[in-house]
C-alpha positions as CSV (number, residue, x, y, z in Angstrom):
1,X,-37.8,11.6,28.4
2,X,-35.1,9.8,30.4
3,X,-35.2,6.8,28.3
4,X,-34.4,9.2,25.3
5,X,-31.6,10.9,27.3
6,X,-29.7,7.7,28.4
7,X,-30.2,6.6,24.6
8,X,-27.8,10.1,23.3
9,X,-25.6,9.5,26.0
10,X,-25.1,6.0,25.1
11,X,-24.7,6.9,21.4
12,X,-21.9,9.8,22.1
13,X,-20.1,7.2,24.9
14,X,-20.2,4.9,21.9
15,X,-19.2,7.7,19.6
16,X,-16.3,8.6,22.0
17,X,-14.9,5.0,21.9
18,X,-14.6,4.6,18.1
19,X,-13.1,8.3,18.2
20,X,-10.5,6.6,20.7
21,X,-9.9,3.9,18.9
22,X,-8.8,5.8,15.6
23,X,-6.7,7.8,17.5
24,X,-4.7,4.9,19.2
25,X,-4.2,3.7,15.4
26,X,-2.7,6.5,14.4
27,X,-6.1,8.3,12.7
28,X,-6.7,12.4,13.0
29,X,-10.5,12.6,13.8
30,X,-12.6,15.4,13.2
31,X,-15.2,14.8,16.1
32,X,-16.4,18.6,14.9
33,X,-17.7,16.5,11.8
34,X,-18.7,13.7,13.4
35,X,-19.9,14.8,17.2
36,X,-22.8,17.4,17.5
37,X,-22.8,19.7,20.0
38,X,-24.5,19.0,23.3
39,X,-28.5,18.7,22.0
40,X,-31.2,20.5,24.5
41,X,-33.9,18.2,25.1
42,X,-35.9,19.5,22.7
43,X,-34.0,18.5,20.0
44,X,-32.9,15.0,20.8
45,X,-35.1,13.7,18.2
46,X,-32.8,14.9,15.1
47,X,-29.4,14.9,17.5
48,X,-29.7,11.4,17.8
49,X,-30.1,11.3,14.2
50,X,-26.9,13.1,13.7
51,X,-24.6,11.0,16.8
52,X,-26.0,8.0,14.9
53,X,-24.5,9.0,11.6
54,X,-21.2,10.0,13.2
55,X,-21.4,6.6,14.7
56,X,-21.9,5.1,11.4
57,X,-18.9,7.2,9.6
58,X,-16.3,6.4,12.5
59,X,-17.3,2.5,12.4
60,X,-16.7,2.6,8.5
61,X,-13.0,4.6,9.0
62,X,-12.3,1.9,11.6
63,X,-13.1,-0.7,9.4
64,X,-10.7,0.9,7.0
65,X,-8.3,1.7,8.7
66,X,-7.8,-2.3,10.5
67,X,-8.5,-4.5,6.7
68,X,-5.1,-5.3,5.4
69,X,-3.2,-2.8,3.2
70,X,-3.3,-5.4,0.3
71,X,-7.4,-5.3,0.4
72,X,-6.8,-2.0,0.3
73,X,-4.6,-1.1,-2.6
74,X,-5.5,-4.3,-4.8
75,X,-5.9,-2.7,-8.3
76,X,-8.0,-3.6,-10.9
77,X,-7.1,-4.7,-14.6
78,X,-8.7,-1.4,-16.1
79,X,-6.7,1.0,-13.4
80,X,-3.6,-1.4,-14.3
81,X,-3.9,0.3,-17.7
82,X,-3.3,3.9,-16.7
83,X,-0.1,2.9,-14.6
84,X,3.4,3.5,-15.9
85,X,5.0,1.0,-17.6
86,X,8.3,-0.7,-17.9
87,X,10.7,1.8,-18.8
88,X,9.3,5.0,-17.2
89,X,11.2,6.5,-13.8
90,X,9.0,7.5,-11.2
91,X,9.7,9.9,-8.1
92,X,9.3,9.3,-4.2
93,X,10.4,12.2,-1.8
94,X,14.1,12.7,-2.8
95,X,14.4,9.0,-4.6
96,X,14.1,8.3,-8.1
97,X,13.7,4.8,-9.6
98,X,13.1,3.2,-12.5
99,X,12.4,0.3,-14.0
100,X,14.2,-1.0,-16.8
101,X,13.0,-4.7,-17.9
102,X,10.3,-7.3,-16.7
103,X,12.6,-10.8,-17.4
104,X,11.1,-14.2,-17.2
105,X,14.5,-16.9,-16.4
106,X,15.1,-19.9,-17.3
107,X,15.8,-21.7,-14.2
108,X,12.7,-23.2,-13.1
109,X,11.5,-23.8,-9.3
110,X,8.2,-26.7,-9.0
111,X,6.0,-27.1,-11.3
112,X,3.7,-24.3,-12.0
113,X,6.2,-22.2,-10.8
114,X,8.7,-19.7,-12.7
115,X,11.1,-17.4,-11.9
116,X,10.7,-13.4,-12.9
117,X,13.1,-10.6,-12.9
118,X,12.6,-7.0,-12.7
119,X,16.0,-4.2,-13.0
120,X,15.7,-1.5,-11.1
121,X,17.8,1.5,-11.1
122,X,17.6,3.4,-7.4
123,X,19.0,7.0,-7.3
124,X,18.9,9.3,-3.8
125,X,18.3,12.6,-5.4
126,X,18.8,13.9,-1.9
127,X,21.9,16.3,-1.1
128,X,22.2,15.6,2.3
129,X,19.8,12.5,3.2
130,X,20.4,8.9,3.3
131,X,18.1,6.1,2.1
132,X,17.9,3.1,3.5
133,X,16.9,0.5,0.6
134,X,15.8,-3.0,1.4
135,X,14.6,-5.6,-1.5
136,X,11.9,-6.8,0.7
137,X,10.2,-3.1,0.5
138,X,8.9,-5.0,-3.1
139,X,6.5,-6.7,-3.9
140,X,5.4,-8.6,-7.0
141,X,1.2,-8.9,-6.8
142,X,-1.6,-9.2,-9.3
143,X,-5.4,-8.4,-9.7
144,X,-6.4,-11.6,-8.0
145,X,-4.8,-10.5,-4.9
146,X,-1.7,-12.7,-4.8
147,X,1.8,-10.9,-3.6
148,X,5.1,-12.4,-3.4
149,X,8.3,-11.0,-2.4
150,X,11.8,-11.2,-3.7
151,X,13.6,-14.4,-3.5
152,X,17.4,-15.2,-4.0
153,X,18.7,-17.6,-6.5
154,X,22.0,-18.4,-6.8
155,X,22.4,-18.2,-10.8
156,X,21.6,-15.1,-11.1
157,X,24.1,-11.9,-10.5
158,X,23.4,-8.5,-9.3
159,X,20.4,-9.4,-7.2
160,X,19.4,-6.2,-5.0
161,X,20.8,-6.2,-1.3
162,X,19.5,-4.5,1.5
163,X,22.2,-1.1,2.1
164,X,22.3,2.6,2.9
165,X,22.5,4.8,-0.3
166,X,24.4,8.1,0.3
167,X,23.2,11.5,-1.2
168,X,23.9,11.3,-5.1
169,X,24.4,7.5,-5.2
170,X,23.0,5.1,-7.4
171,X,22.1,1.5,-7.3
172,X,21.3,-0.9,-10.2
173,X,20.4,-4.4,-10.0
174,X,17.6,-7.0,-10.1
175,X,15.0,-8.5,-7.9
176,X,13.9,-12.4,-8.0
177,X,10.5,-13.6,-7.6
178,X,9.0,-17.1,-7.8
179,X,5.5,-16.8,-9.0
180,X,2.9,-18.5,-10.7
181,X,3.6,-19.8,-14.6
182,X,0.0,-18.9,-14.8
183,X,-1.8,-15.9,-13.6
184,X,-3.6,-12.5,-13.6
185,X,-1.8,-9.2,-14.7
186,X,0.7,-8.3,-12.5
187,X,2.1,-5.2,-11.0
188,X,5.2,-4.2,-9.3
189,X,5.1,-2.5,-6.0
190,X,8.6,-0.6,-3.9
191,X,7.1,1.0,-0.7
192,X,9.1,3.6,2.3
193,X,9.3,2.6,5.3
194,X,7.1,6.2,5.8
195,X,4.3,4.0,3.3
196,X,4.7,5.7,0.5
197,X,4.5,3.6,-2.7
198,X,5.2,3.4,-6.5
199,X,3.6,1.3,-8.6
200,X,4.5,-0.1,-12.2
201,X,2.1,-2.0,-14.5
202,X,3.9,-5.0,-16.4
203,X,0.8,-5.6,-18.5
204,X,2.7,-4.6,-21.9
205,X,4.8,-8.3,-21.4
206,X,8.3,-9.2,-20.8
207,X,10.9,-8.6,-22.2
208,X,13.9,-11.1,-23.2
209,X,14.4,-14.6,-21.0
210,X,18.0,-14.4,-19.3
């Protein structure tokens, strides 16, 4: 019987620890869920049965919560299908965006390489809020897994610059990327910096070169 007592309280020390751990990242945890309440010896048996499944559900939130976002979030080519495309304005909190056109250029960067543009048009709905915008809140990806972020190219005017939009202003411009000439479908990404995202497919092609 003592053996079977140090084993439960090894189990909710261990328990306790992966509780701690989500915490520190940031993670509510519902130990009420996950922790039973102090067993009487009689029924250690099936309360070790129940710690060990808590133990097993923390360990799998922690593993969750530390894999990269992009592991995450990756989408695949039949979920690509059912998000908006070019041309639809989406909502964030008090922002609205939208995005207008999915440009391959003509200046070329190595080979295998090209150069994409998307317009966005960047609105703070807000009446009293500011937004601060940066270009490197987007990201280019595709269903492989591949991400890139916006790059600057001379030739090109209007490119997207990092600034504070007032309530009621509006901001149009476009975004560079240097991506692969060949590759899966892709997707657009603008995240907050609170990690809030929209997401655009550009499955239905591009539209005129620049």
């Amino acid at each position: 019987m003592p053996d079977r007592i140090l084993l439960v309280d090894d189990d909710l020390l261990l328990l306790e620890s992966v509780h701690f751990s989500l915490e520190q990242a940031g993670y509510e945890v519902n130990t009420a869920a996950c922790s039973p309440a102090s067993p009487s010896v009689a029924s250690k048996p099936s309360a070790l049965a129940q710690i060990a499944q808590g133990v097993r559900t923390a360990t799998q939130a922690l593993t969750k919560a530390t894999q990269p976002e992009s592991a995450l979030s990756t989408p695949s080519t039949g979920l690509l299908a059912r998000l908006p495309e070019i041309g639809r304005a989406q909502s964030m909190d008090e922002l609205k965006v939208l995005l207008s056109a999915f440009t391959p250029l003509k200046d070329t960067p190595e080979a295998g390489e090209q150069y994409v543009a998307v317009t966005l048009s960047i609105e703070n709905t807000s009446t009293s809020l500011d937004f601060k915008f940066d270009p490197a809140n987007l990201s280019l990806a595709n269903t492989t897994g591949d991400s890139f972020q916006p790059v600057l190219l001379k030739s090109i005017e209007h490119q997207l610059e990092a600034q504070t939009l007032k309530p009621g202003a509006k901001l149009e411009g476009v975004a560079i990327f240097e991506v692969p000439q060949k590759g899966a479908e892709w997707y657009l990404e603008f995240k907050d910096s609170g990690g809030h995202h929209l997401t655009w497919s550009l499955t239905s092609g591009a539209t005129s070169s620049r």
